[in-house]
N, C-alpha and C positions, 0 to 999 in steps of 0.2 A: 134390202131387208126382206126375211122371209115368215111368212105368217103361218106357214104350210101347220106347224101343232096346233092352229086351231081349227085346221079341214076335218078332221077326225070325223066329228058329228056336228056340221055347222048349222044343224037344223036344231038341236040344242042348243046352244051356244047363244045365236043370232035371233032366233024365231024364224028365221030366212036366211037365204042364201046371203056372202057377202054383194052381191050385184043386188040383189033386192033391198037389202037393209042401204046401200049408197047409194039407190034410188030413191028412198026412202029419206034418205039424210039431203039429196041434191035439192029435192021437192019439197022442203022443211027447213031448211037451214035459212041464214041470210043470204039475200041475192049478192050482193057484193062480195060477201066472203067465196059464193059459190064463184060468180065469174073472176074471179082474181085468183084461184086454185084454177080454174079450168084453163085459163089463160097460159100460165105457167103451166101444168102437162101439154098443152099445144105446143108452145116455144121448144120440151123439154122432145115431142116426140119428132117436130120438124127437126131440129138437131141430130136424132137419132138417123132421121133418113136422107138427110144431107150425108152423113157418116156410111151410111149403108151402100146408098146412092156410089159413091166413092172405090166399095167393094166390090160389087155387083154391077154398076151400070143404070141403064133405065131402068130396067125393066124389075123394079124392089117390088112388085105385086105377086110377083111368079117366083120371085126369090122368100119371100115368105111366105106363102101356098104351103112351097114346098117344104120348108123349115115349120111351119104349123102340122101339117102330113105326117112328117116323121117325128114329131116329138109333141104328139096331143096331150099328154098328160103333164107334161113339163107346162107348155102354154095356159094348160088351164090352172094348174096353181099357181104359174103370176101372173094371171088371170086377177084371179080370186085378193094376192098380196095388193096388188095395184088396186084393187076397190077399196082395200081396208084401207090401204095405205092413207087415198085421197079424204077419205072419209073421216078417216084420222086429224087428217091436215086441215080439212074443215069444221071439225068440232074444238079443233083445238084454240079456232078461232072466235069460236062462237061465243054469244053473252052468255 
């Protein structure tokens, strides 16, 4: 999912960046909710580099160096989705 229409003016929007307000939300929320969301993106990014790993070989650090290198603004807005995302995922659990 792509949040990218609300990067416009996210200093509006937010009051802060999406990384600062999920910061904001990690260090606020419940703890359980929080490591049980953080647990699953771990699970969800191991998988991703077990996948990768597959493509590429060992060496997945130099293989996205370089895939961050040539596509920095792609990266930073899902970047940016992946904060809302989890942040999402955590409120939507909260009391």
């Amino acid at each position: 999912m792509s949040y990218s229409a609300l990067f416009e003016d996210e200093d509006d929007i937010f009051g802060g960046s999406p990384r600062s307000k999920f910061m904001d939300v990690v260090f606020n929320a419940n703890n359980d909710i929080v490591r049980q969301e953080l647990e699953k993106f771990v699970e969800k990014v191991a998988a991703m580099e077990l996948m990768l790993q597959e493509e590429v070989g060992d060496d997945i650090d130099t293989a996205v160096a370089r895939y961050k290198a040539s596509h920095l603004d792609e990266v930073a807005t899902k970047a940016k989705s992946i904060y809302i995302e989890l942040m999402g995922d955590i409120l939507s659990q909260s009391e």
